[in-house]
N, C-alpha and C positions, 0 to 999 in steps of 0.2 A: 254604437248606436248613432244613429241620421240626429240632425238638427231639427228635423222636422219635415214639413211638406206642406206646400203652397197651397191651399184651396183653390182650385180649376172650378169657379161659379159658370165660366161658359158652357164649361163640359157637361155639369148640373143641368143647366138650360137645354142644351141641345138633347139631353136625353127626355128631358121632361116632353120634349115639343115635338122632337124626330122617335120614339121610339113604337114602332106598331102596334102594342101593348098596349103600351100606356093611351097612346091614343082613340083604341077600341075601348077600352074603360071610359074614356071622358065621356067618348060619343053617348056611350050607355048609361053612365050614371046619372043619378037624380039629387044625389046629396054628394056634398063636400069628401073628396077621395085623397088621402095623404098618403106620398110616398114616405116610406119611415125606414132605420138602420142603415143596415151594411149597401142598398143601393146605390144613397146618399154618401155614405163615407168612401164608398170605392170610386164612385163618379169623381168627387174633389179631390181623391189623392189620385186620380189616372191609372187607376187599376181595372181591369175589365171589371163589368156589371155581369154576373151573374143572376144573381135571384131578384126577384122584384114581389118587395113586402110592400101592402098596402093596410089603409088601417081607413075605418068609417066610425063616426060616434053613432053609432045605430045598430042594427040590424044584416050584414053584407050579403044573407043568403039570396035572395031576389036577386041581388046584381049580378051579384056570382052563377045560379042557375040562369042568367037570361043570357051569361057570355056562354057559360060551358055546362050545358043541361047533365054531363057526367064529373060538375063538381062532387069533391068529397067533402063532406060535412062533418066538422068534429064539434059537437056542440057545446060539452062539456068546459073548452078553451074557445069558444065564439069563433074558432076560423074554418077558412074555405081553400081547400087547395085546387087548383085549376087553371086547364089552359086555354089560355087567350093568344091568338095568331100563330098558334105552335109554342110561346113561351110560357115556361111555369110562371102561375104568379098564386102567393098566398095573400088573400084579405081576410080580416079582423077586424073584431069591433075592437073600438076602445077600453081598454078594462085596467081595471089594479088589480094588483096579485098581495096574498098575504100566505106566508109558509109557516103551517101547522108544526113543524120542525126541523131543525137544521139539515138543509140535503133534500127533504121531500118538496115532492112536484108543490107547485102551487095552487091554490085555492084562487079563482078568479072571479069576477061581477063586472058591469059592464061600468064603465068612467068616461072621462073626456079624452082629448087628445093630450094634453098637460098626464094625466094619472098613467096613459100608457106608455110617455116616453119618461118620463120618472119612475118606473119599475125595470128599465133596461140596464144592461150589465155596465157598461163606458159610456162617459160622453160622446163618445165619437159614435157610438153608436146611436146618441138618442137625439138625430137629430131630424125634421121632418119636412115636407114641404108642399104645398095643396097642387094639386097638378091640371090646375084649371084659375083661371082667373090673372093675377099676377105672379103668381108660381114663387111664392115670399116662403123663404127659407125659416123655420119655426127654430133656433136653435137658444133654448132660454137656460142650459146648462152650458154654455160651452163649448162645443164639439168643433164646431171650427175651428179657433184658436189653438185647442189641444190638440188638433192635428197639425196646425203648423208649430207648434211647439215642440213636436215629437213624444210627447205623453200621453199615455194611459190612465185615466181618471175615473174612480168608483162615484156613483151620486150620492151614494149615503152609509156611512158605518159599518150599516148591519150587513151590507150589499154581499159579500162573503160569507156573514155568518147565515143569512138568508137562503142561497145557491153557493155549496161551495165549488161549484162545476166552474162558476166564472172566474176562481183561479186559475185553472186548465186553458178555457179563453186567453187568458191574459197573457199566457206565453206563447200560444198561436198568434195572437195580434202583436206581440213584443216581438216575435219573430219574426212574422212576415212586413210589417211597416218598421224597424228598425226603432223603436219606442222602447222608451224606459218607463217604470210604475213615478207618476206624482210622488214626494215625499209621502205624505198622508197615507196612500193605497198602497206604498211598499211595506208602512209599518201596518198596515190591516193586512198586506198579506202575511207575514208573518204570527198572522193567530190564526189560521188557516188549520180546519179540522179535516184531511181527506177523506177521513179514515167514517166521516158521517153519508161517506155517498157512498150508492148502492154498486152492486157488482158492475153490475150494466151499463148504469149510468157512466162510470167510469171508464170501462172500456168502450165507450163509446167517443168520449172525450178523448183516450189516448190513439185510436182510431182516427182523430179527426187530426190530432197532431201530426200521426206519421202520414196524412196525405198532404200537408204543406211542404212546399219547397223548402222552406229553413227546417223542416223536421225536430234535425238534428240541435237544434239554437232552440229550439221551443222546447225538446226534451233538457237539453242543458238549464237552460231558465225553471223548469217545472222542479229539475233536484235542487237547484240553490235554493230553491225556497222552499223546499220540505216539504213540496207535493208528492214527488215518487224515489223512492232509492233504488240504487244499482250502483254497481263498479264504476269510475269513473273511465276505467279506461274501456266501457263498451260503446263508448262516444266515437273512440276510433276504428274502434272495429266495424261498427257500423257502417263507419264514412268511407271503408276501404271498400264491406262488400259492395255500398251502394254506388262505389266508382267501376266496380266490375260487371253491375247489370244492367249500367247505363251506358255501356261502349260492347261492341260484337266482342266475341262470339256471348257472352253471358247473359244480355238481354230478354227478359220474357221469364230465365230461369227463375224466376219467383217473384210474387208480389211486391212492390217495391218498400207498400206498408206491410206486408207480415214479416217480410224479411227485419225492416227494422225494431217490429215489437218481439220477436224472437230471439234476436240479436239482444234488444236491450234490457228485457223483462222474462225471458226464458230460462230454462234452464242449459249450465253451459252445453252447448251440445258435443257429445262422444266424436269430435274427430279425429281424434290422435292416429288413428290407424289407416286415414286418408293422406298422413303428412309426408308417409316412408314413400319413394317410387316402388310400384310394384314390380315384378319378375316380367310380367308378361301383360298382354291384353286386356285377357280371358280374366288372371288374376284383379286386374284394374275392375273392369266389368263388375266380376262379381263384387267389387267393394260397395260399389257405387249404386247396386239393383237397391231396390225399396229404400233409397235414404231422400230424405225429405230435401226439394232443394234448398234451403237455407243451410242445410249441414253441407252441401258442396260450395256455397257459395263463402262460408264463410270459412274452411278447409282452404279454397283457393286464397284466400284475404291471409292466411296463415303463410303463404309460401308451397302449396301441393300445386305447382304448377304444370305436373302431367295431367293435371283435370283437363287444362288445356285440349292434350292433344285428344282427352273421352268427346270433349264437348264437339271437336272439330270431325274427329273418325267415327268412334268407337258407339259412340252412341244412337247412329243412326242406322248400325249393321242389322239387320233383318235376317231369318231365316227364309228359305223359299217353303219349306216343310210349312206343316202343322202338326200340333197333337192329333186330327181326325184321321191323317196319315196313316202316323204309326197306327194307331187301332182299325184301322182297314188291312194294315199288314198283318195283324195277329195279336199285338201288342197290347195285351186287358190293359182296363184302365186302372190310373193310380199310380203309384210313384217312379216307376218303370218307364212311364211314359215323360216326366218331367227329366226323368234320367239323358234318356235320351236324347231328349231337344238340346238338351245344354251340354253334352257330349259335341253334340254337331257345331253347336256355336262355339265353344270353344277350340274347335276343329277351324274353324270360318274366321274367326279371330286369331287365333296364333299360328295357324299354318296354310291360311290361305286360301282353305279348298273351296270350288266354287260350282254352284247348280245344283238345283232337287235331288239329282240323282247321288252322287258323291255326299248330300248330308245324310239322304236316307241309311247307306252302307252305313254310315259312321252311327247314327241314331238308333239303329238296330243292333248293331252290334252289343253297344253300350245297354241298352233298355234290355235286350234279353241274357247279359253280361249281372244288370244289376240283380235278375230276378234268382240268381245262379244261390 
């Protein structure tokens, strides 16, 4: 883990004053506009800005339809999602949240700017700043400090037993900023109930893991502390597949995140019979037809290094035929005709043969060979 990181207050600044966004909200608003969370923590630690959360102690719908008349409106949670200059931005009002029970969504009512950033998950995240006036940094929990500290800090006790999702957080941010948990929020994560969130909720949390660049360090962190179980050694199996689809030829071969929840949270998958070199091609081919690419990728993480030469040759052979062929030659439809096509590719693949014509003899053969 990092010792920490420096707060970059100029970086703060320069986005508050140089950002096009934010600057078309100033022009527009009428009431005090707070930039609030991960904008604020990503600018002081020099991590790109992606999202831009804003926060109003009022009303935000008027500001919000007067930049983007196709804002969306979720009224229920007082926010407005919409784009200003081409960038996403979400505004909110102010509000407190209170959880009807451990895991479920929140009950919310409108508050101040104090009640909305004391219901946030970390200090680091609850910190705010008006983006108009003298652009004074609202940080009355801490968040600076704990970021140059290199910790992860809960605002209050229940903060887990309230959302237990924001343990899931905690190893995404312990991940990705190199942070260790505060004393105190190491020992509240360990009464950490996963088992109170919903399906979804959860995969959505794990979801958001495997798209971090440490993934693999935030899944590691989420088992030490008895958020999810798995073999410890699919840590490196993981890290093997996800070395082989981030370099040619394997790249693209599957989602980087499904790869690794399937990998880590799947079941083992069947490839024992990808590990042997096959006889031929054609043999290869067909090992390989319908299997999901996570089951190749993680075959190759095994040592089935002829995948290799599927990925480079084999995979890209095409027939010049079709099925509509054979049935203009005679050939009724149904199984006869799948006979055939794969008669001919295997024909194409282990011996060579080459043009429409040379697969059809071979395709015909076979398809009214199978019908015998």
């Amino acid at each position: 883990m990092t010792p920490g990181i420096t707060p970059d207050f100029n970086r703060l600044a320069a986005l508050i004053w140089t950002h096009p966004a934010i600057d078309r909200v100033r022009d527009a608003a009428s009431l005090p506009v707070y930039l609030v969370g991960g904008a604020i923590r990503d600018s002081l630690a020099d991590f790109q800005v992606d999202d831009l959360d804003l926060v109003v102690e009022g009303d935000p719908t008027g500001l919000a339809l007067e930049l983007d008349p196709a804002a969306r409106i979720n009224e229920r949670f007082g926010t407005v999602n919409l784009l200003v200059e081409g960038y996403p931005v979400d505004i909110a009002t102010a509000r407190t949240e209170s959880y009807p029970r451990p895991g479920a969504l929140p009950e919310v009512k409108p508050g101040t700017l104090e009640d909305d950033l004391r219901r946030r998950d970390f200090t680091i995240n609850a910190m705010a700043i008006v983006i108009d006036g003298e652009a004074e940094l609202v940080d009355r929990f801490g968040g600076a400090a704990d970021l140059e500290s290199g910790v992860l800090r809960v605002l209050h006790d229940a903060s887990f037993e309230d959302d237990p999702t924001r343990a899931f957080r905690a190893a995404r941010y312990a991940a990705r900023f190199g942070f260790d948990l505060e004393p105190r929020t190491a020992e509240l994560m360990m009464s950490v109930n996963p088992g109170s969130v919903s399906r979804d909720r959860l995969e959505g949390e794990l979801r958001l893991i495997a798209l971090e660049d440490n993934a693999l360090e935030a899944l590691r962190l989420a088992r030490l502390w008895g958020l999810v179980d798995f073999p410890e050694d699919r840590l490196d199996l993981a890290e093997q597949a996800i070395e082989l689809i981030e370099i040619d030829p394997w790249q693209g071969q599957a989602a980087r995140e499904d790869l690794i929840l399937q990998v880590i949270f799947g079941e083992p998958a069947e490839v024992d019979e990808l590990l042997s070199e096959p006889s031929g091609n054609w043999e290869g081919y067909r090992l390989v037809r319908g299997r999901a690419p996570s089951d190749l990728v993680i075959a190759r993480a095994r040592g089935a290094t002829w995948l290799d030469r599927w990925q480079r040759d084999w995979r890209w052979v095409e027939l010049e035929i079709t099925g509509a062929d054979l049935l203009n030659a005679g050939i009724p439809e149904g199984p006869r005709i799948g006979a055939g096509l794969d008669a001919a590719l295997e024909a194409k693949l282990d011996r060579g043969i080459s043009g429409a014509e040379a697969e059809m003899a071979v395709a015909l053969e076979a398809a009214r060979a199978s019908g015998r």
